[in-house]
C-alpha positions, -999 to +999 in steps of 0.1 A: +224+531-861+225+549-825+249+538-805+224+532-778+208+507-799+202+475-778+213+442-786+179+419-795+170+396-768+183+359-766+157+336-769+149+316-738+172+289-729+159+252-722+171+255-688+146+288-687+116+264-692+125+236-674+131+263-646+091+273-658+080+236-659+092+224-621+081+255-605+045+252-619+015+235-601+000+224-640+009+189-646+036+185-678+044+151-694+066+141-720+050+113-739+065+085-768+039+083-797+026+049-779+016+070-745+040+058-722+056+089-703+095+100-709+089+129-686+068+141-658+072+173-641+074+173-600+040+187-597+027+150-605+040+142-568+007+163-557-013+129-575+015+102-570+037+104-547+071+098-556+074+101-598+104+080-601+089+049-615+064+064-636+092+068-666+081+040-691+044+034-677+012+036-696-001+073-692-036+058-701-037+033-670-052+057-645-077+075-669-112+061-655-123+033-675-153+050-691-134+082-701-101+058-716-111+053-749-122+087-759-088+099-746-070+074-760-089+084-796-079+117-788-041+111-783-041+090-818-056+116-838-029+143-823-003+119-835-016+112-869-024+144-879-006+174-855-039+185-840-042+190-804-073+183-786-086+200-754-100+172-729-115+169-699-116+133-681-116+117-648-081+099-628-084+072-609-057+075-584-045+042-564-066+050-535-099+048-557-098+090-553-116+106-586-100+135-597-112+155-630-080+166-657-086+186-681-053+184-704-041+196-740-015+177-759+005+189-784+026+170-810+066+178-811+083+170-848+120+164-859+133+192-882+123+168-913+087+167-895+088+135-884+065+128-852+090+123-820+064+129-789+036+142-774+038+171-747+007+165-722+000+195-701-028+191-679-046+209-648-068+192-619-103+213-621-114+189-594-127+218-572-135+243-597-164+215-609-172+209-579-177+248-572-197+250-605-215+219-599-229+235-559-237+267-578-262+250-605-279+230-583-287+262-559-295+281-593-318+247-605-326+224-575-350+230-543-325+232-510-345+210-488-361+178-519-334+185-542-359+180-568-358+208-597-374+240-587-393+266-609-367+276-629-356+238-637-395+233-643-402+259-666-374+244-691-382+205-688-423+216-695-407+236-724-389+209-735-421+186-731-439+209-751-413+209-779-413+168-781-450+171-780-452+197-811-424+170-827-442+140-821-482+147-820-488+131-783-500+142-755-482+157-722-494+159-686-492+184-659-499+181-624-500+200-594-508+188-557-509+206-524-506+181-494-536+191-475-527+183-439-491+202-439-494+232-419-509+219-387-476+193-387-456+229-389-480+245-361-480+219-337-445+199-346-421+225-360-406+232-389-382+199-388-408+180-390-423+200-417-394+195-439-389+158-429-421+156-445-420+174-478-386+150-483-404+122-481-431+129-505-401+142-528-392+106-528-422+090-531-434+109-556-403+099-576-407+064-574-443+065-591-427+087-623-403+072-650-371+090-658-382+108-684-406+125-660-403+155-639-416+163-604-402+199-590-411+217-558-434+247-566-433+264-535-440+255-498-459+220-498-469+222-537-456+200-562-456+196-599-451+164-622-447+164-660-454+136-679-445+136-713-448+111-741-481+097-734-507+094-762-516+106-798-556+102-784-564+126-759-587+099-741-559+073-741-536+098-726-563+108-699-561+072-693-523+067-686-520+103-663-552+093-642-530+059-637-502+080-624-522+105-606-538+079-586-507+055-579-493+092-564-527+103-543-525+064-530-488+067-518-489+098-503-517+090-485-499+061-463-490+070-430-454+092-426-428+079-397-412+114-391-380+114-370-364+142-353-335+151-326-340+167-292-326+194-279-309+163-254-295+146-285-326+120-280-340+110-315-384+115-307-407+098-338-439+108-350-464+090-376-483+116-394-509+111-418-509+133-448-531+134-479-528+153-512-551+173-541-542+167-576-548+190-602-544+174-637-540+190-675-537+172-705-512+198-730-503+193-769-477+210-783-481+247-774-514+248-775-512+271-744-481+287-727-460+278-700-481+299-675-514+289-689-514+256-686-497+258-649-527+280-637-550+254-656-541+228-628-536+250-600-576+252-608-579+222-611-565+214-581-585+235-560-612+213-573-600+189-560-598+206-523-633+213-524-641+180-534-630+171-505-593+167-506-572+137-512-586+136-548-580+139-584-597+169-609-593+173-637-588+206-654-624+224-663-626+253-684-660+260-669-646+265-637-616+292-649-632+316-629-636+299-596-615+311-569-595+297-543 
């Protein structure tokens, strides 16, 4: 053997991890096999305040009420059997703040195996939800309705398709273009544009269930899906005329549009807006995604030369018809 030869490395010390576990920001507890804690590192003082009295207490009692059980379930099964589970849950903290843990627990043995306790160690992702949460709903939702936007459209009438195929009824699609909006822009602004295209958001809502879907298109279109509706195709031509006009009838009511000055004065405006609605019965995937969205843009159009604040439904003859 060289005489150079290094001595192998001592294994870390426990005072090396405890050195580990009260610098870190992660959360580590040391839990009996019932849940109440033994041990909790100072980073819990970021949550609690002073950690002194939490030796003894039920780690459970500040998990939200709708997440306890599952965790709970979780923390048994770790005991029991050694495996450790990955969770992610929401704290209630004593000033009604909800924060969102995701923690790991892993089961510490005797040297015969027996179960002694569980070490928790667990990270607030509070503000990395939140930060994925803000970047789906700019990748799915519309800025201004917060409705779903194309994207989000295209996969709930794909998914209305699919339950169609699965189930043999009938879907709906329709499209509507309010058909006063851009003198309100011309002569009011912009403000008072989008004051308006939230408020037909909402009303619009209120006439679908919540198994429905109503997405911005684009501008001051809209499209609704309505899925589930009949095995007959006259029946479900029925239920979507019922919906369509309950929709042309709301959005027809006068708008109370409210905006601020320049001064900081708040100035009101009552607008009356009407809408044409296109309207395409689907099954299964009897068309495509595109198809059947171009059927009641026709169809729509229809309706504007009808003359506006109407319903048409989709006519193959007319296909060719331009706007």
């Amino acid at each position: 053997m060289s005489a150079f030869a290094e001595d192998p490395p001592e294994p870390p010390s426990n005072d090396f991890f405890r050195l580990i576990v009260e610098n870190s920001e992660d959360l580590f507890a040391v839990l009996d096999l019932d849940g109440r804690r033994l041990y909790n590192s100072p980073s819990y003082a970021q949550l609690f305040g002073d950690i002194d009295h939490m030796k003894g207490s039920d780690s459970f009692a500040e998990i939200h009420p709708e997440d306890r059980e599952s965790v709970k379930a979780a923390f048994r099964e770790t005991v029991q059997t050694g495996h450790s589970h990955r969770l992610s849950f929401r704290f209630v903290l004593a000033d009604g703040v909800i924060r969102v843990m995701e923690s790991c627990g892993v089961l510490i043995r005797s040297s015969q195996g027996t179960p002694l306790r569980v070490v928790v160690v667990s990270r607030d992702v509070t503000e990395r939800m939140k930060s994925e949460e803000k970047i789906y709903n700019l990748a799915f939702y519309d800025a201004l309705t917060q409705l779903p936007n194309r994207r989000l459209l295209s996969d709930r009438l794909e998914q209305a398709m699919a339950a169609s195929k699965r189930s043999g009824e009938h879907g709906a699609v329709m499209l509507l273009d309010l058909d006063n909006f851009k003198a309100l822009n011309d002569i009011h602004g912009h403000n008072m544009g989008d004051a308006l295209l939230k408020e037909v958001g909402r009303r619009i809502t209120t006439c679908l269930r919540e198994t429905d879907t109503v997405a911005r298109f684009g501008g001051d279109e809209f499209v609704l899906v309505l899925g589930q509706l009949e095995k007959d195709r006259a029946e479900s031509n029925i239920q979507a005329n019922v919906v369509a006009e309950k929709v042309r009838e709301i959005l027809a009511k006068p708008y109370v549009l409210k905006q601020q000055t320049i001064g900081g004065a708040e100035s009101e405006l009552t607008y009356h807006c009407s809408a044409s609605i296109g309207v395409v019965l689907f099954i299964n995937h009897e068309f495509s995604i595109e198809d059947v969205l171009k059927q009641a843009d026709i169809a729509m159009y229809q309706a504007k030369r009808a003359g506006r604040n109407s319903i048409q439904y989709y006519d193959p003859k007319a296909s060719s018809s331009k706007r």
